[in-house]
N, C-alpha and C positions, 0 to 999 in steps of 0.2 A: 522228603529231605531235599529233593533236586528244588523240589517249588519254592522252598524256605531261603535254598542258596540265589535264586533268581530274584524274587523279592528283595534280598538285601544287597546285592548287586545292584539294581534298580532305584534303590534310598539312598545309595553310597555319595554322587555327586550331590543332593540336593541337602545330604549333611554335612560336606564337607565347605559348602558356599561356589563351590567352581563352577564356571560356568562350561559348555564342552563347545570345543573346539566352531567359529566360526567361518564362514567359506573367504576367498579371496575377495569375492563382492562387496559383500559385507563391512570386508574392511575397508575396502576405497572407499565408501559411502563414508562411512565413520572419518576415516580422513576428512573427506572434503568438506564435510560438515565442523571437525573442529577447526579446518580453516574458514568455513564461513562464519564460524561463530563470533558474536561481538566480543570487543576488548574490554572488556568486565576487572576489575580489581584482581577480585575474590577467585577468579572462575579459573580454572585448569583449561579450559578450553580459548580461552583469552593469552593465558601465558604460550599457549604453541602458537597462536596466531601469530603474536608477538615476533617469536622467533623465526617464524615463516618467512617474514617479509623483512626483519633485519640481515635473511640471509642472503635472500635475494638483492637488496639494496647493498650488499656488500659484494655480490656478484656481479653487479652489472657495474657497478662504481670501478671494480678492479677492471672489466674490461673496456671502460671507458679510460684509465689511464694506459693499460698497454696502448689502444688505438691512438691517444697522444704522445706518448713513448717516441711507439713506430712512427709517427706523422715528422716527430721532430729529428730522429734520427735521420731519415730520410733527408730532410731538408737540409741538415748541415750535412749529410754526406755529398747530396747534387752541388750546392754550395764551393764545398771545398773544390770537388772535382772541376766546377769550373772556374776557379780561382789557378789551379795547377795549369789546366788549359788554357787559360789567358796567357799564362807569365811564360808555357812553351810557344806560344806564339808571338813572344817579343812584348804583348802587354802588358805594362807595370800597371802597378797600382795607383800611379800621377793619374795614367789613363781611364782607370777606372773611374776613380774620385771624379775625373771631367766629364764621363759620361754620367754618373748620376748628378751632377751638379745641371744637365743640359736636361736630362728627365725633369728634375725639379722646376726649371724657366720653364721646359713646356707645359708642367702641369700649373702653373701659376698663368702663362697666357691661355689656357683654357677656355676659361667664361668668356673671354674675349672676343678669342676664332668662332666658339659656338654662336653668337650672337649676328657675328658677322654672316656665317655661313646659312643661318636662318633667316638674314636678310635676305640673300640672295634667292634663297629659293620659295621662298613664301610671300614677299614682300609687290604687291601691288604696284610699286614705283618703278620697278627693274622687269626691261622686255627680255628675255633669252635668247637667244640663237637666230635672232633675225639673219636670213640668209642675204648675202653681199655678191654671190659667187657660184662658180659650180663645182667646185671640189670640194672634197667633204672637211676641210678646218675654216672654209668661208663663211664665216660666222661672227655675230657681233653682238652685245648688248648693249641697253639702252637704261640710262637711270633719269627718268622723268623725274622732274619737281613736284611736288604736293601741288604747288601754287601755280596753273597751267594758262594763268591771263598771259594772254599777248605772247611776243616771242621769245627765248631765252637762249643766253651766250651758251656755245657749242665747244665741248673738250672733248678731242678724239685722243682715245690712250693708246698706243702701243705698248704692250708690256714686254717686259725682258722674258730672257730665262734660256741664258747661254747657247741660244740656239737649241736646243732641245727640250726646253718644258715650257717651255712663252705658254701663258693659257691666259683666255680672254676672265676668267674667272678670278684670276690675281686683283684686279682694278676693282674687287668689288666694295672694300673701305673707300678709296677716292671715289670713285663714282656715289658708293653714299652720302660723303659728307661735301661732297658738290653740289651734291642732288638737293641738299638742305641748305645750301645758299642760292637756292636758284639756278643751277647751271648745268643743263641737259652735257650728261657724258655718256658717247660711244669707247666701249673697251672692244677693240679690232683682234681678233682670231687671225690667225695664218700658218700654214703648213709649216714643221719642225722639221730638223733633221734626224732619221732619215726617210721619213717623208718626202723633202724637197730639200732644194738646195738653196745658196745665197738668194739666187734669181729668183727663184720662186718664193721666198719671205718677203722679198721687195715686192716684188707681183703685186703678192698677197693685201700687203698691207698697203699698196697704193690702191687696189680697188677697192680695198674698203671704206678708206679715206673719199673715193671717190664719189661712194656708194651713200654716204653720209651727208658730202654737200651736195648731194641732186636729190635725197630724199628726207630732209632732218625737220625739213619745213611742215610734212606732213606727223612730225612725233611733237610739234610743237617749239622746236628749236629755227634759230634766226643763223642762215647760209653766210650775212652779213655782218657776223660776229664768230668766227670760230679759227677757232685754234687747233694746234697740235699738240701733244705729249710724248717725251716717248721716255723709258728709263735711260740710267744714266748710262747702263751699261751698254746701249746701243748707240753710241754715239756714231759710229762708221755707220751703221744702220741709219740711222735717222738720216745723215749725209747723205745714202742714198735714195732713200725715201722721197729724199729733198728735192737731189736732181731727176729724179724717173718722175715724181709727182706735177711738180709746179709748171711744167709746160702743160702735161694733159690737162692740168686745173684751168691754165689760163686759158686751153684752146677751149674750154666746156666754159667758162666763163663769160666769152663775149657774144 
């Protein structure tokens, strides 16, 4: 009797169709396998794919707009805040509009400065830093001509820059488009304030003036055609230049 009830115990699942219980293994397998399975019409195993990956496409999409959300929220919140900070600090909004109006002129001379400033430093025709002196802003450059027969008329620049940012580096548009009419220019370096003082920018810029007609013959340039420059802004400047210079010129001259 016991063997008869064990027997039919034992027939019971494979008559009822069920299958028994499979382990956790088993089922990730099965998983992974209905997701790799192809996307078939027909197939059960095609429709979970399906869903698989429209879920995730809807997961990662939702956290791609939180991240633009926050991106944007952020932005008009720094935004505002310094909208509020400007106007407690007395700046309207005229001022504002004028400072992006001045961003825009800069970014329109852009290609400009960039082409210039590539001149300068790359450009075959232009000597750098020829030293004039023994202090360290005694310095000058040189914008040779392409075309180096014979001798060529000599522009020494002095550039401005309210006494504090004179740089020989300013000259270097005039010095290229002289350079391209034939006409060797020295742009003259000289100590700023507070570097040096009045005295010392005169100095400066008479020896290198100096420096120029006793050596300009060796860069290709003729002592017997040269001139001066200076901005407009140095008009007392130049004045002095004038009177400190033109004696030592003529004593060096005869």
């Amino acid at each position: 009797m016991q063997v008869e009830l064990a027997d039919r115990a034992a027939a019971r699942p494979s008559e009822t169709g069920e299958a028994p219980p499979s382990s956790p293994a088993a089922a990730a397998a099965a998983s992974a396998a209905a997701e790799d399975a192809p996307l078939l019409p027909g197939g059960g195993g095609g429709v979970r794919r399906r869903v698989v990956v429209s879920e995730r496409f809807r997961q990662r999409s939702g956290s791609f707009r939180r991240e633009v959300r926050r991106a944007a929220e952020e932005t008009y919140l720094l935004t505002r805040l310094t909208l509020i900070l400007l106007r407690y600090l007395g700046i309207g909004y005229r001022w504002i509009r004028q400072f992006l109006a001045l961003c825009c002129y800069t970014f329109l001379l852009m290609p400009g400065f960039i082409q210039v400033v590539y001149y300068y430093f790359f450009s075959s025709q232009v000597c750098r830093s020829v030293v004039y002196g023994e202090q360290p802003r005694n310095r000058l450059d040189l914008y040779i001509p392409t075309d180096r027969t014979g001798l060529k008329p000599v522009v020494a620049f002095v550039t401005g820059g309210a006494w504090i940012i004179g740089y020989k580096g300013w000259g270097a548009l005039l010095g290229r488009r002289l350079a391209e009419r034939g006409i060797l220019v020295a742009c003259i370096d000289y100590r700023n304030f507070p570097q040096g003082t009045i005295g010392d920018m005169v100095e400066d810029a008479s020896q290198g003036i100096a420096f120029v007609c006793n050596n300009i013959a060796s860069y290709g340039g003729d002592p017997e055609r040269f001139i001066t420059y200076n901005d407009i802004k140095l008009s007392n400047f130049s004045v002095a230049i004038t009177k400190w210079f033109l004696p030592t010129y003529a004593l060096l001259m005869r």
